[in-house]
SEBAGU-217606 format. One record per residue (C-alpha): residue number from 1; x, y, z. Coordinates in nm, 2 decimals, decimal comma, m for minus. Layout:
N
  vexmi      xx      yy      zz
    NUM       X       Y       Z
...
***
This chain:
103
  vexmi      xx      yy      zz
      1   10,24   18,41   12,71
      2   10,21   18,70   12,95
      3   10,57   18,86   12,79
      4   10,40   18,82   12,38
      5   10,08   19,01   12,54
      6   10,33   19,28   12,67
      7   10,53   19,32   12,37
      8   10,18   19,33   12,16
      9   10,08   19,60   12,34
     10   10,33   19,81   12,41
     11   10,54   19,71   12,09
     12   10,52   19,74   11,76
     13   10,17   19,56   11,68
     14   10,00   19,82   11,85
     15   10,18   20,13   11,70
     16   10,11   20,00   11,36
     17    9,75   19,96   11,45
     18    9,67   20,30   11,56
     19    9,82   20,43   11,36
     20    9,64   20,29   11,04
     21    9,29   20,31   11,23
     22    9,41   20,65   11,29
     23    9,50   20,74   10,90
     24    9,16   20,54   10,80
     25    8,96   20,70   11,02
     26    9,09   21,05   10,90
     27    9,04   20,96   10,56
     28    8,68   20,84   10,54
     29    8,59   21,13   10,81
     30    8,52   20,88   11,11
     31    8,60   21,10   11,43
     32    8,56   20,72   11,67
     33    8,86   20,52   11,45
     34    9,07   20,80   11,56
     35    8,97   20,82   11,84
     36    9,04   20,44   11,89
     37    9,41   20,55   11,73
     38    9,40   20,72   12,04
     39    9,36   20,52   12,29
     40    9,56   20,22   12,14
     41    9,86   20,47   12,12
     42    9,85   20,51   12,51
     43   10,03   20,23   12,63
     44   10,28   20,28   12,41
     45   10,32   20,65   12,50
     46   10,34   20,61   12,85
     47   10,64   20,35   12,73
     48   10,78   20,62   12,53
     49   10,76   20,86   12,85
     50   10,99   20,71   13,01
     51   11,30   20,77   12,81
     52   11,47   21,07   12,82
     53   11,43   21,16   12,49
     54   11,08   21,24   12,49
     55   11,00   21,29   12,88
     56   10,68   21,46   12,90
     57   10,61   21,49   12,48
     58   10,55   21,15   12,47
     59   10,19   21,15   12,70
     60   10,09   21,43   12,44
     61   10,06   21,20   12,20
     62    9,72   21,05   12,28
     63    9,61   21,37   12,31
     64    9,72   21,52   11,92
     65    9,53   21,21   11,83
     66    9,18   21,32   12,05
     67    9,28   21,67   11,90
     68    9,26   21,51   11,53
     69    8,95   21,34   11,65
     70    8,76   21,66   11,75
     71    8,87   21,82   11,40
     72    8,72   21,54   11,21
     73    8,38   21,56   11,41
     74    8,43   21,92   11,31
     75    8,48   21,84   10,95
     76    8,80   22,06   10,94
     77    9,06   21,82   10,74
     78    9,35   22,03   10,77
     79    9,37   22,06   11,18
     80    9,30   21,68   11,14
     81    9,58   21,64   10,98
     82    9,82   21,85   11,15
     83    9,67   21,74   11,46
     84    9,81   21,36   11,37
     85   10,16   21,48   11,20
     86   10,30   21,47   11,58
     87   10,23   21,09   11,64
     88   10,31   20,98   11,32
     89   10,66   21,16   11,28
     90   10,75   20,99   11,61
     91   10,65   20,68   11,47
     92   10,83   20,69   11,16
     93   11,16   20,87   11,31
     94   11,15   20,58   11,60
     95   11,08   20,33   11,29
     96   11,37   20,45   11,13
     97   11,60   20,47   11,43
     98   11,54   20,12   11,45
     99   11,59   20,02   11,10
    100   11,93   20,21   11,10
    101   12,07   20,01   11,43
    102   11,90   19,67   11,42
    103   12,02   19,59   11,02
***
């Protein structure tokens, strides 16, 4: 049970999640959803931290997604935007990576 609950969290579940509360939130201008993006993408990024890949990026994740957060309580939709592009390129590049070698 314990090893499910891990890989939930730290896995894939949990990436999808924040970042579709993340997307939503920026969407219909709700500054807490991405906020919540934000704090659901932490575990994962202190995963991600530890590769050497993205050593030190990867804890700046989480805080792109506060940045997008602050934009949206701002109203300024472009910086919201931008603000998220970070997180959900490494997403999508990591999603791809693993399409490509797992077939």
């Amino acid at each position: 049970m314990n090893e499910i609950l891990v890989q939930i969290i730290f896995g894939w579940p949990f990436i999808a999640l924040s970042l579709l509360i993340s997307v939503i939130g920026n969407i219909f201008n709700r500054a807490w959803m991405v906020l919540l993006g934000a704090l659901l993408i932490m575990p994962f990024s202190y995963y991600l931290n530890g590769t050497p890949r993205f050593s030190g990026f990867a804890l700046l994740l989480p805080i792109f997604q506060a940045g997008a957060a602050w934009a949206v309580k701002e109203e300024n939709e472009t910086w919201s935007w931008l603000m998220l592009a970070p997180t959900v390129s490494v997403i999508l590049w990591l999603l791809l990576v693993t399409a490509i070698t797992n077939p």
